[in-house]
Every structure is written in C-alpha cells, then in structure tokens.
ROBAZA-409170 format. One record per residue (C-alpha): residue in three letters; y, x, z. Coordinates in steps of 0.2 Angstrom, whole numbers, plus 2048, in hexadecimal, padded with zeros to 3 digits. Each point is the difference from the previous one (the first is absolute). Example, Ala and Ser with C-alpha at 12.3 -4.5 7.8 and 13.67 -1.06 7.14 Angstrom:
REM ROBAZA-409170
ALA7EA83E827 SER8118067FD 
END
This chain:
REM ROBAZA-409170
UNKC25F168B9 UNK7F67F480C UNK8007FC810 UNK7EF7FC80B UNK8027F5810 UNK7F480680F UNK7F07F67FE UNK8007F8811 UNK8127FB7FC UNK7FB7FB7EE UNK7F27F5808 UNK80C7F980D UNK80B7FA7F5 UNK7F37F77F3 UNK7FB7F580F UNK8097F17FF UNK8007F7814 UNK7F97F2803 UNK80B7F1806 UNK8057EF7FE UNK80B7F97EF UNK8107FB806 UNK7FB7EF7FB UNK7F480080E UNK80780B80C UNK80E7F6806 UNK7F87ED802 UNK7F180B808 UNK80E80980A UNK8087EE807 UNK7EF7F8801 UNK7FE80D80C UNK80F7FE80A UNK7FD7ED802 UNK7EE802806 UNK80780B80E UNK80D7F5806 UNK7F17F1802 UNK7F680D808 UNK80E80080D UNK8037F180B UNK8047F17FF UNK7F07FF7F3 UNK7F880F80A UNK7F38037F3 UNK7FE813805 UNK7F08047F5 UNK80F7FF7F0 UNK80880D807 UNK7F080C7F5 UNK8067F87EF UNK8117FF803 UNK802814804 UNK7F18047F2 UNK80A7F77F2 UNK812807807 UNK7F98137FE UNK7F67FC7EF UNK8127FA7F6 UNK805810807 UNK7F380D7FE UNK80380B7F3 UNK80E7F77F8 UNK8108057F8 UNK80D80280D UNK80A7F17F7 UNK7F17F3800 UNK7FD805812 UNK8107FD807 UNK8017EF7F6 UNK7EE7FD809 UNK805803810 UNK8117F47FF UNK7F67F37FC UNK7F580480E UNK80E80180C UNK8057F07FA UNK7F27F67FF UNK7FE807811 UNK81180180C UNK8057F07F6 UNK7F57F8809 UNK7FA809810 UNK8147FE803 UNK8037EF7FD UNK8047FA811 UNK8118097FE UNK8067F17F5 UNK7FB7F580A UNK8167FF808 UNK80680E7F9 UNK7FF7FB7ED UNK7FA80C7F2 UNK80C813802 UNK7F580580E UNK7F07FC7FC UNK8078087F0 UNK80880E807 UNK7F380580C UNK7F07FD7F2 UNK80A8087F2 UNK7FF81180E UNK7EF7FE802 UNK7FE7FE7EE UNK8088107FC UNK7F280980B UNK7F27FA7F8 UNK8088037EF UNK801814806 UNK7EF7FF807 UNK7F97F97EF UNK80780F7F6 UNK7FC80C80C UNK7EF7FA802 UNK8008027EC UNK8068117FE UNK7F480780E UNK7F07F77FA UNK8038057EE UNK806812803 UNK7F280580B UNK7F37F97F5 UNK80E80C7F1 UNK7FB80E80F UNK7EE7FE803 UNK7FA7FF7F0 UNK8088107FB UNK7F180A80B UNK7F17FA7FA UNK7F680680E UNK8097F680B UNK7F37F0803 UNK8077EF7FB UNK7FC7F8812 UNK81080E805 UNK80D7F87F5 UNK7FA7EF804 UNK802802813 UNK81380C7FC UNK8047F07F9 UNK7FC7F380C UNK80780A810 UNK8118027F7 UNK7FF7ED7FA UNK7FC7FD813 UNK80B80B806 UNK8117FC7F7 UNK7FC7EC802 UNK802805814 UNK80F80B7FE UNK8077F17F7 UNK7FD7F680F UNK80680D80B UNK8118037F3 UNK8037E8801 UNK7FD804813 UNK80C80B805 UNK8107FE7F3 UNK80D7FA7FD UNK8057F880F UNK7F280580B UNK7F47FA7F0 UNK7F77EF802 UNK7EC807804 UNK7F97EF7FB UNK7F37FA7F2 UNK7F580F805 UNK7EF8017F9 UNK7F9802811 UNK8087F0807 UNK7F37F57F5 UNK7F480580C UNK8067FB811 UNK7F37F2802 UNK7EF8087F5 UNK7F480A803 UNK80A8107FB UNK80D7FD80C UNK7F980B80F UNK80280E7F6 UNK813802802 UNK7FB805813 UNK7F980F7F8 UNK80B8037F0 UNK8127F8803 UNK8067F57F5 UNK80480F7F2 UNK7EE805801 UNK7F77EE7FD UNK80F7FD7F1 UNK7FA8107FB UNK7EC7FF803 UNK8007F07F7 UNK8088047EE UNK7F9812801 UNK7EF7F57FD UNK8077F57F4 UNK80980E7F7 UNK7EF808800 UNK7F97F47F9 UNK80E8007F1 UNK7FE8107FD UNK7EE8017FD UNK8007F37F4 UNK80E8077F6 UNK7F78117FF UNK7F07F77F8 UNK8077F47F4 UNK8018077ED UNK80D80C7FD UNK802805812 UNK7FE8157FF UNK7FB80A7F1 UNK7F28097FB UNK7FE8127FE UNK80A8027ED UNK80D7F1807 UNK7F97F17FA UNK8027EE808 UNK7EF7FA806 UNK7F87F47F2 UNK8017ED805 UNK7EE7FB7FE UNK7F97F2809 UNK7F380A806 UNK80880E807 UNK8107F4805 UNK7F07F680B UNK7FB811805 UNK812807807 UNK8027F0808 UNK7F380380E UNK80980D808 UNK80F7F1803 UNK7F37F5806 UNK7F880C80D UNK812805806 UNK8077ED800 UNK7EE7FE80B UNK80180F80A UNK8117FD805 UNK7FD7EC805 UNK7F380780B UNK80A80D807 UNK80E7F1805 UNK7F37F7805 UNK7F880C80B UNK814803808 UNK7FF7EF806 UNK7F480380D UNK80B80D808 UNK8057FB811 UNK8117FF807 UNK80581080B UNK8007FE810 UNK80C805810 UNK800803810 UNK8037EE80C UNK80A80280F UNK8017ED804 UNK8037EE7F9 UNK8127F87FF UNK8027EC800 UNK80E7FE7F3 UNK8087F07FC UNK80D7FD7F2 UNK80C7F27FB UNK8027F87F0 UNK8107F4803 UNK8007FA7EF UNK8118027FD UNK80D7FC7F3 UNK8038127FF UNK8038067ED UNK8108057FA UNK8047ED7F9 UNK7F97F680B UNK80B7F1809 UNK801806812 UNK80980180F UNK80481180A UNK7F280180C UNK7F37F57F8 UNK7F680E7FB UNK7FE807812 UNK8007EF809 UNK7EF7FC7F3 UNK7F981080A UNK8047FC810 UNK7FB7EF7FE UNK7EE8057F9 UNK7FF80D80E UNK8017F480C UNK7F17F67F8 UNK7F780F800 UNK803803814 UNK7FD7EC804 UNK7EE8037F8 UNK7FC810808 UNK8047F9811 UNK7F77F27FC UNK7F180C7FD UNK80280B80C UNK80480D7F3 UNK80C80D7FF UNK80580D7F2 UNK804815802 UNK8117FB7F2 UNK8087F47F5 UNK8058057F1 UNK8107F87F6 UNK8038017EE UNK80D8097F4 UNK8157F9805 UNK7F57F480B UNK80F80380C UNK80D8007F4 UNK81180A802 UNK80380B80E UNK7F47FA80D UNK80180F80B UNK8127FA800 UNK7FC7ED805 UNK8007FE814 UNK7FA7F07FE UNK7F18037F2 UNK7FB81080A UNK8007F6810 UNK7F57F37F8 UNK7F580A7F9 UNK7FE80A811 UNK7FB7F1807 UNK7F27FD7F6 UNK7FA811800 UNK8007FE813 UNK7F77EF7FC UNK7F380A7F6 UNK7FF80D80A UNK80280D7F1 UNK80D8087F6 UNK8067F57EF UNK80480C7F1 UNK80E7F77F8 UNK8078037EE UNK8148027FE UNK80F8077F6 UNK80980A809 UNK812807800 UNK801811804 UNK81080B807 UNK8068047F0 UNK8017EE7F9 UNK7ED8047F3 UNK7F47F4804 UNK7ED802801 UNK7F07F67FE UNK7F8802812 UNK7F27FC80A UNK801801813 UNK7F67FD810 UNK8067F480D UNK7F97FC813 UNK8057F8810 UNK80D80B801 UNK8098037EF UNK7FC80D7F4 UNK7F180A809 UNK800812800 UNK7F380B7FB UNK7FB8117FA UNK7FD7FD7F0 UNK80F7F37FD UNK8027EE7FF UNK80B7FF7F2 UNK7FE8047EF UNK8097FF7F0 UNK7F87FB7EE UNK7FF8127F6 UNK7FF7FA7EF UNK80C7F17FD UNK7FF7F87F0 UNK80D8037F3 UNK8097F57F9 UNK7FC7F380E UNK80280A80F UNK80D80A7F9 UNK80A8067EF UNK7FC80F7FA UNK80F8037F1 UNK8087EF806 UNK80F8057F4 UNK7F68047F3 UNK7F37EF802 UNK80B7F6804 UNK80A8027EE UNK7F07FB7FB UNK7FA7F0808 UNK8117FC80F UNK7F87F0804 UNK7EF806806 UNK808811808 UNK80B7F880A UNK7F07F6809 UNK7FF811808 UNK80D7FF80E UNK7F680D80B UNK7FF8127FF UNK7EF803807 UNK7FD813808 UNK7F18097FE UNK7F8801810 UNK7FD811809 UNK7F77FD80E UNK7F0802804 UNK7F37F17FB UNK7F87FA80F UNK8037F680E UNK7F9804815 UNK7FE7F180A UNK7F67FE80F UNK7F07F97FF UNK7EE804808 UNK80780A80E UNK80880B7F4 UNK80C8047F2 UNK7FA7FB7EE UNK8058057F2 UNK8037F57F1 UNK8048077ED UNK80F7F37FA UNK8007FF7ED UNK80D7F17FC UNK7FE7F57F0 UNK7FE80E7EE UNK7FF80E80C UNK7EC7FD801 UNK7FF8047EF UNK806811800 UNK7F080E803 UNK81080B80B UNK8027F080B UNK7EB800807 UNK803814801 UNK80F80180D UNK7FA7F180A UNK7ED807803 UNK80B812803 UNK80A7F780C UNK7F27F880A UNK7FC7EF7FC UNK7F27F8804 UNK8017EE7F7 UNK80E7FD7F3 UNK80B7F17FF UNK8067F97EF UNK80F7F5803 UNK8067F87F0 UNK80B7F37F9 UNK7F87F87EF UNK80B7F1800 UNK8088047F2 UNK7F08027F2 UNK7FC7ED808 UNK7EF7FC7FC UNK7FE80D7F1 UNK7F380F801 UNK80C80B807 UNK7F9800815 UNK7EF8017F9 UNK80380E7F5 UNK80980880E UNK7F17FB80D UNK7F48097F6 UNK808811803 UNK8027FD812 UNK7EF7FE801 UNK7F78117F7 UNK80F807809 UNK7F77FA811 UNK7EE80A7F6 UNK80B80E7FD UNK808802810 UNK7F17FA80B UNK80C7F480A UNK8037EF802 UNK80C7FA7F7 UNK80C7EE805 UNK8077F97F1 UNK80A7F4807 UNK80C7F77F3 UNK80E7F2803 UNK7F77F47F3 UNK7F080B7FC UNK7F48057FA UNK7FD808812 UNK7F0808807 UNK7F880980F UNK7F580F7F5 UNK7F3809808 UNK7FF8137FC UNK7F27FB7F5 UNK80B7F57F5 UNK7F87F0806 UNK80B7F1806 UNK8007FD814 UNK80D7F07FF UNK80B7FA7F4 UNK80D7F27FD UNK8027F37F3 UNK8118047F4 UNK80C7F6804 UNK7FC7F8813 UNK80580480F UNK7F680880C UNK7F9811808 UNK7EF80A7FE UNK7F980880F UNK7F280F7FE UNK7FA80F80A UNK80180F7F5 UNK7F9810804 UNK80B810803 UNK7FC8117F8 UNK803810801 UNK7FF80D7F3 UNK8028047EF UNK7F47F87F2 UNK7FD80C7EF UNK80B7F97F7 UNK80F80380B UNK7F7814802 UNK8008017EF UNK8097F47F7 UNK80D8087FA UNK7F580E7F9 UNK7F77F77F7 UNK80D7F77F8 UNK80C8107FE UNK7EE8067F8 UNK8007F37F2 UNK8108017FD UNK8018137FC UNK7F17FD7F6 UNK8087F47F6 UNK81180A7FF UNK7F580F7F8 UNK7F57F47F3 UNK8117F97FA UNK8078127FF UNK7EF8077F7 UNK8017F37F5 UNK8128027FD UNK7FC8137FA UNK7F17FE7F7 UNK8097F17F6 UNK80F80C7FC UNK7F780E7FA UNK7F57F77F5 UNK80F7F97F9 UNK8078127FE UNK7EF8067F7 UNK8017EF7F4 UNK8128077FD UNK7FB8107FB UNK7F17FB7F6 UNK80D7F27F6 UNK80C8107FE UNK7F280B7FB UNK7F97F27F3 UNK8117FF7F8 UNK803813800 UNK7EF8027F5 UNK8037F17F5 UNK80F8097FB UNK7F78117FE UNK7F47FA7F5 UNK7ED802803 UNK7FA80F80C UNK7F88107F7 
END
C-alpha cells in the first residue's frame, strides 16, 4: 500500500526557503540593531536607518522560528542597550536593564513572527502555481511591514501604558522623509519605510538558488549564469524602491488653515532640578523667576512684548497653587509681561494623590477659561512617577523603589490650556514631558482645540546624555504630524520653538539660562494624518495579524502532510514493496 501526496503539496514541500545560516543571521541581526541606534541622535546619521532595518528583516526572513527570535534578541540588544543608555546615567544598571530587557522581549516576538509569516506564505503561495511570484513577494513584505508596526504599536501601549519610543519613524524627524508623517502618522511612515525594505528582502530571497521549485519540485540549479540572471530582478526592485524613497522626499508638508500668529516666549532656568541633585526648596522656581525677569528687562528695553511665557516641567515645584507668595509673585510678572505664565507644578489633590500639572497663571491668579487652565500629565512614568506593584518591585530592588515617594495620578482632564491673547481665547494642546511621544496624546489635543502645543519637560536627570535630543526629535515630526507649533521648553534642554514644518524658529543652548522668543502661527484643522492615521495604522496592523496567522496555518499543515507522508513511508517499509 502507498501513499501519494498532492503534487502542489509535494512541490511545496521539496522547496527548501531561503534564509540566512544561524551563524550569519544573528551578528547580521545586532549589526542591524546598532546601525539603527546611530541613525538616531545623538550621531543622527538617518540614511543608516535603510541598512539597519534591511539587515534586521534579512536574519529573519524565512528563518526558523528559533534562529529568528535569537536574531531579534540580539537586535533588541544591540539596539535599546544603547538607544537607552542615558538611564544609567544616576540610576545605575536595573533600569536601564529592566526597561531594555522589555524592549528586548518585543523584538524577540517580532523576529519569530516575522519568521513564521515570511516562510509560511512563501509554504502558501507556492502551493498554486498560477499564483505569480511578484504576489507572494508583496504577501510577504506587507506582513513583515505590518507586524514590525504592530510591534511598535504592542511596546507603545503595555504594560504600564507601553514606552512608544525607538520607532522607526522617529529617525526621520529632521530628513527629507519627515514631512510625510503629516500625511501618514507616525504608524504609517514606520510602516511605509520597512514595507520597502521588506520589499526589497523578499525579492531577493525569491531569486536566489533554491528559492521555489520547478514544475516536478526540484530546487533551482545554482549556476553562475542563471544565479547572475535571477539577481536582476533584486537589483531592479532594490533600484525601483530607492527611487520610490527618493521620489517621497519631495512630498510636501500638509498644510492648515492659519488664523493668526502668537508670540511665545519660554524659560529655560537651568536648574538643579534631577532627582539627586543638591538643592534648596525653591531653587528650581526662583531659577525661573529670575530668568523671566531677564527676559522682561530686554523686552522693555526693545519695546517688545510677548502673547505668553511658558515655564518648564516642576519649574514651580510643590504645590504652587497652594503658595500665596509664589502665586503672588508670579502674578506680578505676568502683569509685568502683560500675558499669562504657564507654570509647571505637583499638585496635591483632595484626596491626598498627587499629580504632575501644568497651569496658567495672570495678573490675577489662576485665569479662567473655556477650555481650562489647568492640566494634569496623562501618562506618568512608572517607576519614577509612580509604583505600579510596589510590593512586588520593591522585594526586588527596595533601595531604588523606595526613591519613588510619590504616587503620581493619571490625569483626566482635558489637554489644553485657554488664555487670552489676540483679543480672544486661544487654545493651546499641553503635552507634559513623555506625553508627547504617545500618537493618543497629539489625537485628544488637536480634538480638543489646540492651535500651538506646549511641551514642558524636565531632563535634568539624563544630564548631558542623548536623552532630550532623542526626546526632541519626536516633538518635532509631532509638530509635522499635527500641523502645529510645538514649544518644547525643558528646565536644562534640549528646548526648541518648532514650526509646523519641523523647522527650528529659536532654540537655547543645554545647560544656560535663558529664554527664546518666536511668533508661531496658529492653525486650525486636521492634517491627514490625524483624518486617517489611525486607519492606516489599524490597516497594517491587521494586515500583519493575518500574514502571521496564514503563516502559522500553512506552516502547521505542511507539518501535518510531512507527518502523514513519514507515517505512510514507514507503513510501506513494513508492507514490503507495492504490487
């Protein structure tokens, strides 16, 4: 007795995948990962960000799901090792560990994902032979596209509100690419970008030797000249997708409707302000007041004048709407300005929590407004700005736990500040320190109104490390996205005043006192990417979910017709030969 497999299956199952030995995977894997940190800042050297993602997706592509997760640890680590340095920086090693050894786990995922969705829908396509290769090829780059932004969305959202950091779009904030997040969000460039490295991957894996079988299920022969001959196809898709980069680059930044011009100024006191700094209670906010009033003597002695001033993160420190004599003083120079102060504080609220808050201040106190004057921080930061498990952490590390004294709440109302100005109420978006990384953040602001962001941040404590810049660059393609100004004002820096363009309009050395004045437009309206983010991310996403889950099948029925054909081999060996 015999048994016949189907032909396509048959055929399937003599084409061996192409992909990368283990041995070359994995260092192609971290050599990836450590291209793409450089191509962030501080080196900045964007461009890498092309090798960096076309070696990460290679050690993947095809691979055995163990090899692929081995690939993408060491592409995690050679990547968050290093992108998330600055947390040593007074903290010591266990969070820097802590925090990259989550991110690491990601990546591991995503690498054998990516694995098992490349190889089974290549196991899937080649089963139909009328099914042209250019069809698996572009199955397989969407789902390598779209599970690499899933993964980003996944790290961005959990545990503990996620950490949305490290994206691949954030290497783009200051190139040629970067106005493209006005049109696709920050999901769609991530996604846009490997989509046409993956693309790229894909086609060269389907023409090296080996890659599909021929009619009867043989592997391609490896002669030179039909290897030189497959390897055009590579070349022209490598070419065709250059230019196709290329040609996105001239895309222009999406316009919006301006209703006027605002003259901001904001304060960089300079402060002692990290968490182990040497310094007296109220020398953070008396390094503010004092640089405010260096900022009024030179606008009197211009004749100049500002719409707002702008205060960093804690620049107030505790309770200032509970401190007659800070908020008297503070009055007094808003009445000396002639415009409201935003102020940074922690507040206390009734029930004894505690919030990270932003509030706007005038000649009279805390000014009222339609859209509110005071708002509280959203998305705290675990385990600095509160414990999640502090039982269960703090068994763990006691020493470093018990740093966090605070219980920081999670903000609930709405993220924008009115203040007079222009003869009118505007409305500012508030996005206070890491809530400007968070895609949720830009949505609820713009929903609310605003019509220039302010960033107020406290970086004191990653000192003179890559931190604020790395931080900077996704305030500013948030400015491109949202189409709004964006103040990113920071005790110690890096601070900016970002056009909607993403271009600087004043900026402050790190580490000086001082202030920066510009006139920033206001706008109205909603730019694509805001219209249609989210679909298009929610688009790649489920694209990805259903490559991994075509994959997944086709990889488990191959193994249960390999099975059967093992059982059926054995079953004849022991009947003797057929007649």
């Amino acid at each position: 007795m015999t048994t016949v497999l189907p032909h396509a299956a048959s055929s399937a199952l003599r084409a061996a995948p192409v992909r990368l030995p283990w041995w070359l995977a994995i260092p192609a894997a971290a050599l990836g990962g450590f291209l793409l940190d450089i191509a962030n800042p501080g080196a900045a050297i964007w461009p890498l960000a092309f090798p960096a993602v076309f070696l990460v997706l290679a050690s993947w592509w095809q691979q055995r799901i163990g090899v692929a997760m081995l690939a993408g640890l060491a592409a995690g680590a050679a990547f968050w090792l290093s992108h998330l340095s600055w947390l040593t920086l007074y903290l010591g090693p266990v969070p820097w560990l802590g925090l990259s050894a989550v991110m690491m786990a990601w990546f591991t995922l995503q690498g054998g994902a990516t694995a098992v969705a490349t190889r089974g829908l290549a196991a899937l396509l080649n089963r139909h032979p009328r099914i042209a290769r250019s069809v698996t090829v572009i199955a397989q780059a969407v789902a390598a596209a779209g599970i690499w932004v899933l993964r980003e969305a996944i790290q961005g959202s959990w545990p503990y509100n996620g950490f949305a950091w490290g994206r691949v779009a954030h290497v783009f904030a200051e190139s040629p690419l970067g106005s493209l997040v006005s049109w696709l969000g920050f999901a769609g460039l991530s996604g846009l970008i490997v989509f046409a490295l993956a693309l790229i991957v894909a086609v060269i894996a389907r023409q090296l030797p080996g890659a599909s079988p021929e009619r009867g299920g043989t592997a391609v022969s490896a002669s030179p000249g039909r290897t030189g001959r497959r390897a055009v196809p590579g070349a022209i898709a490598a070419t065709v997708a250059a230019a196709a980069v290329f040609g996105l680059a001239f895309v222009p930044v999406a316009g919006l409707e301006q209703t006027g011009s605002l003259r901001v100024a904001a304060i960089q006191g300079n402060s002692k302000s990290g968490i182990f700094d040497d310094r007296e209670s109220g020398d953070v906010y008396a390094d503010h007041v004092r640089a405010t009033e260096d900022l009024l003597d030179k606008l009197e002695a211009a004749g100049d004048s500002v719409d707002v001033v702008v205060w960093p993160e804690n620049s107030a420190e505790f309770a200032f709407t509970h401190n007659p004599l800070r908020g008297r003083e503070v009055a007094l120079l808003s009445e000396r300005a002639g415009a409201p102060i935003v102020v940074g504080s922690v507040l206390a609220n009734d029930d004894g929590t505690y919030t990270n808050s932003s509030v706007v201040w005038g000649p009279d106190g805390q000014a009222d407004s339609a859209a509110g004057t005071r708002y509280d921080k959203r998305f705290p930061v675990p385990f600095a700005e509160y414990m999640p498990n502090r039982s269960f952490y703090r068994a763990l590390a006691p020493d470093l736990v018990d740093l966090v004294q605070l219980e920081y709440e999670h903000g609930q109302l709405p993220p924008v500040h009115g203040f007079a100005a222009l003869g009118r109420e505007v409305v500012a978006g508030v996005a206070i320190c890491f809530d400007i990384i968070f895609d949720d953040q830009a949505e609820r602001m713009v929903a609310e109104g605003a019509e220039v962001i302010f960033a107020p941040t406290n970086n004191a404590d990653f000192g003179r490390t890559e931190e604020s810049v790395q931080q900077l660059q996704i305030a500013r393609l948030r400015a491109i996205e949202t189409g709004r100004a964006v103040v990113n004002i920071s005790t110690v820096g890096t601070s900016r005043i970002i056009a909607p363009d993403g271009r600087d309009l004043s900026g402050l050395e790190p580490f000086t006192s001082g202030s920066m004045v510009a006139d920033v437009p206001l706008v109205t309206g909603k730019t694509p990417a805001l219209r249609y983010g989210a679909l298009i991310s929610g688009a790649w996403m489920v694209l990805g979910a259903a490559g991994l889950i075509a994959g997944s099948a086709a990889l488990l029925r191959d193994r249960r017709i390999r099975s059967a054909s093992g059982a059926a081999e054995a079953s004849g060996a022991a009947e003797g030969p057929a007649t």
